[in-house]
NUVEXVEX-308663 format. One record per residue: residue number from 1; residue in one letter; x negated, y negated, z of N, C-alpha, C in turn. Coordinates in steps of 0.1 Angstrom, whole numbers. Each point is the difference from the previous one (the first is absolute). Layout:
N
(NUM,"A",(X,Y,Z),(X,Y,Z),(X,Y,Z))
...
***
This chain:
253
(1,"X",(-991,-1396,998),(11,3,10),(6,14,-4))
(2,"X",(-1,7,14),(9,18,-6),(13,-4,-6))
(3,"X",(6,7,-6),(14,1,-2),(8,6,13))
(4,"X",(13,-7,-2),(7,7,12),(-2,18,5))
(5,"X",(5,6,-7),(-1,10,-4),(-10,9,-8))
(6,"X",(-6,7,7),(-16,10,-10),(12,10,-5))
(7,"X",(-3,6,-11),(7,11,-10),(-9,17,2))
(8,"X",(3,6,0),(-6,16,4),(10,5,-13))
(9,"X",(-14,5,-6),(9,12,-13),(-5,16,7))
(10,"X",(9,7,7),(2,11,4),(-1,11,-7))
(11,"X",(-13,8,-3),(3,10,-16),(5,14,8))
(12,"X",(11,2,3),(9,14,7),(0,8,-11))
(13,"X",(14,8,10),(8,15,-9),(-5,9,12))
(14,"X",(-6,-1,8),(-5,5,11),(7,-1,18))
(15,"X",(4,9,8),(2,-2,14),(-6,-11,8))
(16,"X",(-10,-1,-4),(-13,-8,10),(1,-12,-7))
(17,"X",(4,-3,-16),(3,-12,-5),(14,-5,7))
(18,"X",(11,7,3),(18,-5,5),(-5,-4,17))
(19,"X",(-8,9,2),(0,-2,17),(-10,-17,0))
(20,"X",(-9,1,-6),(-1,-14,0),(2,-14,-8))
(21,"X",(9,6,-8),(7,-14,-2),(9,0,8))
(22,"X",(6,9,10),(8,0,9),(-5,-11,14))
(23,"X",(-8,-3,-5),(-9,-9,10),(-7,-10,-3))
(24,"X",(-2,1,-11),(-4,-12,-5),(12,-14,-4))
(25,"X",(10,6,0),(8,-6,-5),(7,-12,15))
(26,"X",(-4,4,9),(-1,-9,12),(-14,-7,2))
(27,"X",(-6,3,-7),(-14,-6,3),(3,-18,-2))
(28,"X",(-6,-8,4),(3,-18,0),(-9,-2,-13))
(29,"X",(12,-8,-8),(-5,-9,-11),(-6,10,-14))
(30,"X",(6,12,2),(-1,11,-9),(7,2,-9))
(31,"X",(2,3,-11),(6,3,-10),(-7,15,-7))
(32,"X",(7,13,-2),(0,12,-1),(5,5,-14))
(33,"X",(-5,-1,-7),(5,8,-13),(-6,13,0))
(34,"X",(9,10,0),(-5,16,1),(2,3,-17))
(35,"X",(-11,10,-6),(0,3,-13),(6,13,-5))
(36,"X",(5,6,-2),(4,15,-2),(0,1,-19))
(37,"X",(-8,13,-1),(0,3,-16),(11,1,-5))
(38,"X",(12,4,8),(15,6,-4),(-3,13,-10))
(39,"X",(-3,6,5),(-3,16,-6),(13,9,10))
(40,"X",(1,-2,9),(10,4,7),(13,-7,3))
(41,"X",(16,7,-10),(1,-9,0),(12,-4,13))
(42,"X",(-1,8,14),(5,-4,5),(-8,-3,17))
(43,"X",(-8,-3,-3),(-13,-7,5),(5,-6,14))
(44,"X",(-8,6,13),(9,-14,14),(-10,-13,-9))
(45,"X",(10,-9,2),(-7,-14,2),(-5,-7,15))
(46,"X",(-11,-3,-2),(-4,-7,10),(4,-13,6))
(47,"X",(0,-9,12),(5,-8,2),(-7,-9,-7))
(48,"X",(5,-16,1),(-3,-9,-10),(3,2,-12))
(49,"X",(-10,-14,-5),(4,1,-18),(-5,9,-11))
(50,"X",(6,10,-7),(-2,11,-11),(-6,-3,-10))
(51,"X",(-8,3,-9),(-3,1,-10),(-1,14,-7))
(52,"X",(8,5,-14),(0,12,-4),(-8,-1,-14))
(53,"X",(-4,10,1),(-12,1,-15),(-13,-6,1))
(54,"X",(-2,7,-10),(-19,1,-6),(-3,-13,-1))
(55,"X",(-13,-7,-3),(-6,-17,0),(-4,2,-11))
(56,"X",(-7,13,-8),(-4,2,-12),(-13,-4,1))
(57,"X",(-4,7,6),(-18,11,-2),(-5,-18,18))
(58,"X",(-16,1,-2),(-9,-14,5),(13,-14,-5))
(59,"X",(-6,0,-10),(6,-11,-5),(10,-6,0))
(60,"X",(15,10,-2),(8,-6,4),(2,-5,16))
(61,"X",(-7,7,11),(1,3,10),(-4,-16,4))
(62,"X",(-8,-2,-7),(-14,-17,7),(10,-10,-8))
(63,"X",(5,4,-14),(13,-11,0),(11,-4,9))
(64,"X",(6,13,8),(10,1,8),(-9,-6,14))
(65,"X",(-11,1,7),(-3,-9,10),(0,-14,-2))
(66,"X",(-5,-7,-14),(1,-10,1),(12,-2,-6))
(67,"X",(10,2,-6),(18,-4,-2),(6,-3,14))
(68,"X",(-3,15,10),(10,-2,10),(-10,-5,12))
(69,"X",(-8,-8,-4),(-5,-10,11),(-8,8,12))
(70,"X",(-1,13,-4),(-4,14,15),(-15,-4,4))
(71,"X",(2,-5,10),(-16,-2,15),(-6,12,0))
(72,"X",(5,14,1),(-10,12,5),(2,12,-7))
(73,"X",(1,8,-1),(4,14,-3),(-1,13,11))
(74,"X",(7,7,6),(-1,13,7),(3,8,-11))
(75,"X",(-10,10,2),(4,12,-9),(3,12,12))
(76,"X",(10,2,-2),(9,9,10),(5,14,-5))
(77,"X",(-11,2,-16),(9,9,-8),(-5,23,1))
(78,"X",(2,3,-2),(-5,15,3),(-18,-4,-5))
(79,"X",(-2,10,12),(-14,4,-2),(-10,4,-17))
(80,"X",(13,9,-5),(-7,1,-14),(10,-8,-9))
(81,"X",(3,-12,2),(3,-9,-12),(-12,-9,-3))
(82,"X",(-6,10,-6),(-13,-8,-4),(0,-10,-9))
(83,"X",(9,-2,-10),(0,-5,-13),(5,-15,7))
(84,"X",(13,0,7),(4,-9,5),(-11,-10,7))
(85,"X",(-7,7,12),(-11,-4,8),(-8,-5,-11))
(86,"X",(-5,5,-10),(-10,-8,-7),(2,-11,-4))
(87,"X",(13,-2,-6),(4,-11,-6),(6,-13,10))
(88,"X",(-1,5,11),(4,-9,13),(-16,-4,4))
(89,"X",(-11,4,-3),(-11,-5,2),(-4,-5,-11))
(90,"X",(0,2,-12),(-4,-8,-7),(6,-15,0))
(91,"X",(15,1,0),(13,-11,-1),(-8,-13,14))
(92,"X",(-7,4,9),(3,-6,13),(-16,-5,-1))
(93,"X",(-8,4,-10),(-14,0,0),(0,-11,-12))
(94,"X",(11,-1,-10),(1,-9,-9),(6,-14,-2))
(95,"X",(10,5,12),(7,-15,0),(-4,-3,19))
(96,"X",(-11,4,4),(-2,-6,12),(7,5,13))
(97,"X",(5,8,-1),(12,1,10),(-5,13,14))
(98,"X",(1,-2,9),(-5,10,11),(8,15,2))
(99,"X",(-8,8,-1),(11,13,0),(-5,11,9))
(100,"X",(11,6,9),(-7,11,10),(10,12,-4))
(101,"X",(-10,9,0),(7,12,0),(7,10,11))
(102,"X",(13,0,3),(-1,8,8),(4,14,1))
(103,"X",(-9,8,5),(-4,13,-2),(1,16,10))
(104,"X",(10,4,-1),(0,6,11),(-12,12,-1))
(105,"X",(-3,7,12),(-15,7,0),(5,11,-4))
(106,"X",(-7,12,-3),(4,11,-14),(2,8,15))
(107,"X",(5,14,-3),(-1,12,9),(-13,6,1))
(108,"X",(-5,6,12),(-9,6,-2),(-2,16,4))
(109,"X",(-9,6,-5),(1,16,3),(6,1,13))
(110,"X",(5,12,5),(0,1,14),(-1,21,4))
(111,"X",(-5,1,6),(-4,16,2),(14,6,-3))
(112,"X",(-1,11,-9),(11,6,-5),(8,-4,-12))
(113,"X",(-8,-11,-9),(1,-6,-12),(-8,6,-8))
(114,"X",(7,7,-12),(-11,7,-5),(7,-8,-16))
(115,"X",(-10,-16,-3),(2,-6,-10),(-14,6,-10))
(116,"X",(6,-5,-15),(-9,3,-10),(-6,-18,-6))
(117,"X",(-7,-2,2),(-1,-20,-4),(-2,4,-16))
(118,"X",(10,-12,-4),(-4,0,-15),(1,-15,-1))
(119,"X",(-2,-5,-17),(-5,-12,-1),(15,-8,-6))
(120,"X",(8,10,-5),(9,-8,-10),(10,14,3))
(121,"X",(13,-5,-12),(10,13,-6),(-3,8,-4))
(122,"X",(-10,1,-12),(-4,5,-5),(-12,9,8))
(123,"X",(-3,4,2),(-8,6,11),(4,6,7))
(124,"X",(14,-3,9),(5,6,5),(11,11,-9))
(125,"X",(2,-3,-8),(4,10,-12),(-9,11,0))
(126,"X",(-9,-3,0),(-14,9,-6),(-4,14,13))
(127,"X",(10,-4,11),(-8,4,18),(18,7,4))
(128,"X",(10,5,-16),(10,0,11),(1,22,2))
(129,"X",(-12,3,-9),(-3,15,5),(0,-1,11))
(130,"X",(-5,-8,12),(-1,6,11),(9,-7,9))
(131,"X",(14,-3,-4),(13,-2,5),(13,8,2))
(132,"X",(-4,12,-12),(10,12,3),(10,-5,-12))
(133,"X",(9,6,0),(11,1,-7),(10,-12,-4))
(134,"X",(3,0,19),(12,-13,-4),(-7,-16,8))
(135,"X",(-5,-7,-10),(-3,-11,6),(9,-13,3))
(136,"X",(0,-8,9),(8,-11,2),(-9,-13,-2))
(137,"X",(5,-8,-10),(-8,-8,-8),(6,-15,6))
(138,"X",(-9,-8,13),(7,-11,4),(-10,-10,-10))
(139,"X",(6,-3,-8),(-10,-13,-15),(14,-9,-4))
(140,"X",(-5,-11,2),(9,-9,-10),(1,7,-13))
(141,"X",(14,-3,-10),(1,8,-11),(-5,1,-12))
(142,"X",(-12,-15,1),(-9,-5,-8),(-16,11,-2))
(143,"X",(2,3,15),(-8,9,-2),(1,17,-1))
(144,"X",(8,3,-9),(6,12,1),(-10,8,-11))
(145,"X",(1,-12,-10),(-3,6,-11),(-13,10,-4))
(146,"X",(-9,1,10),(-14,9,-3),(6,17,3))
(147,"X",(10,-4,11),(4,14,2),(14,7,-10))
(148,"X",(-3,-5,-10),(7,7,-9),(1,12,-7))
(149,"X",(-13,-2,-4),(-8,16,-5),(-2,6,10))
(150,"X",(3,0,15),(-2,10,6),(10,10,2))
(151,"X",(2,15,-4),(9,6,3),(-1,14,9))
(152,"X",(-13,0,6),(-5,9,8),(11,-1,12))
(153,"X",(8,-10,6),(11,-5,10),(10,-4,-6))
(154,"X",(10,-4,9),(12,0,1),(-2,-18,9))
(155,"X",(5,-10,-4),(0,-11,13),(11,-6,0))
(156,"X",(-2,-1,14),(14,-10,7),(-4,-14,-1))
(157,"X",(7,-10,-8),(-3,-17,2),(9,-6,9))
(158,"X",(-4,-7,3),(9,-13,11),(-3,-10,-5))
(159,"X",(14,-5,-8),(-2,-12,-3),(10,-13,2))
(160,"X",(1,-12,6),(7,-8,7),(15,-3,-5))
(161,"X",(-3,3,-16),(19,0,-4),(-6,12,-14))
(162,"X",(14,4,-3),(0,9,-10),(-9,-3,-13))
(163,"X",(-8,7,-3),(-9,-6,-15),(5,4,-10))
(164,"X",(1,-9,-8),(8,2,-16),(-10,10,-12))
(165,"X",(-11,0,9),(-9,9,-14),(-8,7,12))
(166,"X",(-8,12,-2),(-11,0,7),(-13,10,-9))
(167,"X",(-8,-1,4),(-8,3,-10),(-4,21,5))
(168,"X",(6,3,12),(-4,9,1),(15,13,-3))
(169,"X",(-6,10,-9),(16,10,-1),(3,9,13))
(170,"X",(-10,2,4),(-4,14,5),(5,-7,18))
(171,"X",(7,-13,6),(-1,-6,10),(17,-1,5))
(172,"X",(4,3,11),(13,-2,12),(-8,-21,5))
(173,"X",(14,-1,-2),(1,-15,8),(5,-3,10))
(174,"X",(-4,-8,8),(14,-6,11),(-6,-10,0))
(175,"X",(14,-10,8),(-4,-12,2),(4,-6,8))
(176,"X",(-11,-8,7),(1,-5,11),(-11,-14,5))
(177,"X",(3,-6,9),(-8,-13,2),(-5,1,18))
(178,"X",(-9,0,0),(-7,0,13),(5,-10,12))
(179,"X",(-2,0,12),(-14,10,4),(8,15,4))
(180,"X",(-9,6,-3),(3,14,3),(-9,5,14))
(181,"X",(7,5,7),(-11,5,16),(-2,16,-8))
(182,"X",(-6,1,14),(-11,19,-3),(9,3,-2))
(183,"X",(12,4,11),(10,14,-1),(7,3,-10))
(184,"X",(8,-16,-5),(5,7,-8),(-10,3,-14))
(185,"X",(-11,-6,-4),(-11,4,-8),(-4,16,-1))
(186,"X",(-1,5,11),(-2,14,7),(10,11,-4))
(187,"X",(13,-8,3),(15,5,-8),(2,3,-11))
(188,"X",(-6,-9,-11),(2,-3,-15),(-10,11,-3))
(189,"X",(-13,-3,3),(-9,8,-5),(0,17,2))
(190,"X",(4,3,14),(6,14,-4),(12,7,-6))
(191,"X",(6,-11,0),(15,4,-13),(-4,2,-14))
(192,"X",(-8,-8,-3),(-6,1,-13),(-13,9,0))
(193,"X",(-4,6,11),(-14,14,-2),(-5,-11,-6))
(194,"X",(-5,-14,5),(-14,-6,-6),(-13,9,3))
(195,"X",(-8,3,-5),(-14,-1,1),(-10,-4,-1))
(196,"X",(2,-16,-6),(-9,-9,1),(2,-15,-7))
(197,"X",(-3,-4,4),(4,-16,2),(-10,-10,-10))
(198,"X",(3,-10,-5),(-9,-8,-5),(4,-14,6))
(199,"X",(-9,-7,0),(4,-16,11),(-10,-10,-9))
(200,"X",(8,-15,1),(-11,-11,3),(-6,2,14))
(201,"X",(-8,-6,2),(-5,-5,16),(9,-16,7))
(202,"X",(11,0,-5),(2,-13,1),(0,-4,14))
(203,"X",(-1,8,11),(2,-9,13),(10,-2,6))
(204,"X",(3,-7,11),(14,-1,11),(6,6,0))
(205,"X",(11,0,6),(7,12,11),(12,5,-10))
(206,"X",(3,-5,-13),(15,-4,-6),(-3,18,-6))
(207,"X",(-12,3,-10),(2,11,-3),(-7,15,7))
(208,"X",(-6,-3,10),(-11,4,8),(4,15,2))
(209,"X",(13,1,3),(8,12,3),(-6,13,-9))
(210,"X",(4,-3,-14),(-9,16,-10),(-15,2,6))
(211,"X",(-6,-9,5),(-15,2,5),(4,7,11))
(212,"X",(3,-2,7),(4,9,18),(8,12,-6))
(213,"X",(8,-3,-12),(7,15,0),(-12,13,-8))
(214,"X",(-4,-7,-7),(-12,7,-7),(-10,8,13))
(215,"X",(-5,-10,5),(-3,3,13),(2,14,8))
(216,"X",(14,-3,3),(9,8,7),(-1,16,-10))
(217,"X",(0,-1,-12),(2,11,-2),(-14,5,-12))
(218,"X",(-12,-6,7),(-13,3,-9),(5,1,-19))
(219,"X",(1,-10,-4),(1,-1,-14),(-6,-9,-7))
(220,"X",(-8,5,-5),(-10,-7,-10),(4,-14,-3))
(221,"X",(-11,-11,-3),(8,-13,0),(-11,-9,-13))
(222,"X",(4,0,-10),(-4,-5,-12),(1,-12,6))
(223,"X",(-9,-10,6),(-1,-17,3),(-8,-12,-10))
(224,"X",(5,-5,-12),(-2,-14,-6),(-5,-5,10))
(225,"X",(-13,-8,-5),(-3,-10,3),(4,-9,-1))
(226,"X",(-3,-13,8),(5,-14,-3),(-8,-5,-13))
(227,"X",(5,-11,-7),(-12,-7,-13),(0,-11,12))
(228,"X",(-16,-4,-9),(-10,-2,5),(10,-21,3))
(229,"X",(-6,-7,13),(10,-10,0),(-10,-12,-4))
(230,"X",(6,-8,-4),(-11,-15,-6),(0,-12,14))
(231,"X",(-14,-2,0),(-1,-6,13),(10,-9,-1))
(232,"X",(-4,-8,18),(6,-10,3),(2,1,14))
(233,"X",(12,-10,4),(4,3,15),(9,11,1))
(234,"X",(-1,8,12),(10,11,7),(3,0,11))
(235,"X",(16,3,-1),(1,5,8),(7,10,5))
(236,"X",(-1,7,12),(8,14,1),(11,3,12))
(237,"X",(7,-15,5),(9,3,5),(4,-14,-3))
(238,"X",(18,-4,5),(5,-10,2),(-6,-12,6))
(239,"X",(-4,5,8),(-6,-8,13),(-9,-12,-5))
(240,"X",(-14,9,-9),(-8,-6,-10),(5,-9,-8))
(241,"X",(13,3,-7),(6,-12,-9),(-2,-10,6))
(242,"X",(7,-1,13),(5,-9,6),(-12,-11,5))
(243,"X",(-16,7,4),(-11,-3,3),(-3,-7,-14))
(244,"X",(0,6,-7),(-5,-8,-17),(9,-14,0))
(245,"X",(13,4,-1),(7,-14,1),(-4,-7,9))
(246,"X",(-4,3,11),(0,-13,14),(-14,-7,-11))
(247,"X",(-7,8,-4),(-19,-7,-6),(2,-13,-6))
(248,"X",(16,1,-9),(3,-9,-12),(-2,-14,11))
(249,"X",(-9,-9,-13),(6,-14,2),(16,-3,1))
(250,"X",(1,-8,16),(11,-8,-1),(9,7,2))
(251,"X",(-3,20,6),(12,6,4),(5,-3,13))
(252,"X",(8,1,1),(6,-1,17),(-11,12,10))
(253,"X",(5,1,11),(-7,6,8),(9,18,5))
***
């Protein structure tokens, strides 16, 4: 016999993770636990029930499914939180448990994009000669650190709240939390004489803006790849979730 209630461990910190627990949380006979690393620490919370902090690596993670009784796993988390994602496949592959990833689709070139593909940070470090002088560096702060030794530039960071250390000397900050549109992107970047940009690929509309402004004003564009993702199910819009849920044994309709 099902239990009343199926349990969904939500792995967020993400837009596309709030907008759908913003919906899930009406779904029948659901129960919604959203995850957040708490790295940020004034973080929106998503609707439903919170969970803050780390599970501590696979392991703790496949202990916490079976403690808190959790039916499925969405991974709802950024594109390059790879470390996370791994351990949400291993955790779901160990203790049984079904897990869909959902993924929003990367950006792609578009005429008047004049990107450089690299594989990592480091690499992109390696490619920032042909960025000019003052670069605008959009990386989590985790990944700052390859561009340290570089002093050929001057870079502007954006980072979501003020950082207590940063690894780079030679760098202007501001701070700010998305989504950001073109114009004012467009705005920032000629105030500051950027001349070239470094990016994840991460996809959807939230940071999309530095891409169209870059665009707009032909500026070289250092683009990270995504790491590489560990099979399974996907999916790449809301809609999907909601398809994968209908599949479940014993879901409502």
């Amino acid at each position: 016999m099902s239990k009343a209630k199926q349990r969904i461990l939500l792995l967020g910190g993400t837009g596309d993770a709030r907008r759908l627990a913003a919906r899930l949380v009406d779904w029948p006979d659901l129960t919604v636990i959203s995850s957040l690393a708490g790295r940020t620490r004034d973080a929106n919370r998503p609707a439903g029930d919170v969970r803050i902090g780390g599970f501590g690596g696979a392991v703790g993670l496949t202990r916490y499914l079976e403690e808190a009784a959790i039916d499925a796993v969405i991974d709802a988390t950024h594109p390059y939180a790879a470390e996370i994602s791994a351990n949400a496949a291993q955790a779901c592959t160990a203790s049984g448990r079904p897990l869909l990833t959902l993924l929003r689709l990367p950006w792609n070139q578009q005429p008047g994009d004049r990107w450089i593909d690299v594989a990592d940070a480091a690499q992109a470090a390696e490619r920032l000669s042909a960025l000019g002088p003052r670069v605008f560096l959009t990386l989590g702060q985790k990944d700052l650190a390859p561009f340290a030794a570089c002093t050929g530039c001057r870079f502007l960071v954006r980072t979501i709240e003020q950082p207590t250390s940063l690894p780079l000397t030679n760098a202007d900050v501001i701070v700010g939390r998305g989504p950001f549109d073109g114009a004012a992107e467009l705005e920032l970047m000629e105030r500051h004489a950027i001349t070239g940009l470094v990016s994840k690929n991460s996809g959807g509309d939230a940071t999309y803006g530095k891409i169209e402004a870059a665009r707009h004003l032909l500026l070289p564009v250092v683009m990270i790849a995504r790491p590489p993702r560990t099979e399974g199910a996907v999916a790449e819009t809301e809609e999907e979730v909601f398809t994968w849920l209908r599949a479940w044994p014993d879901r409502p309709a």
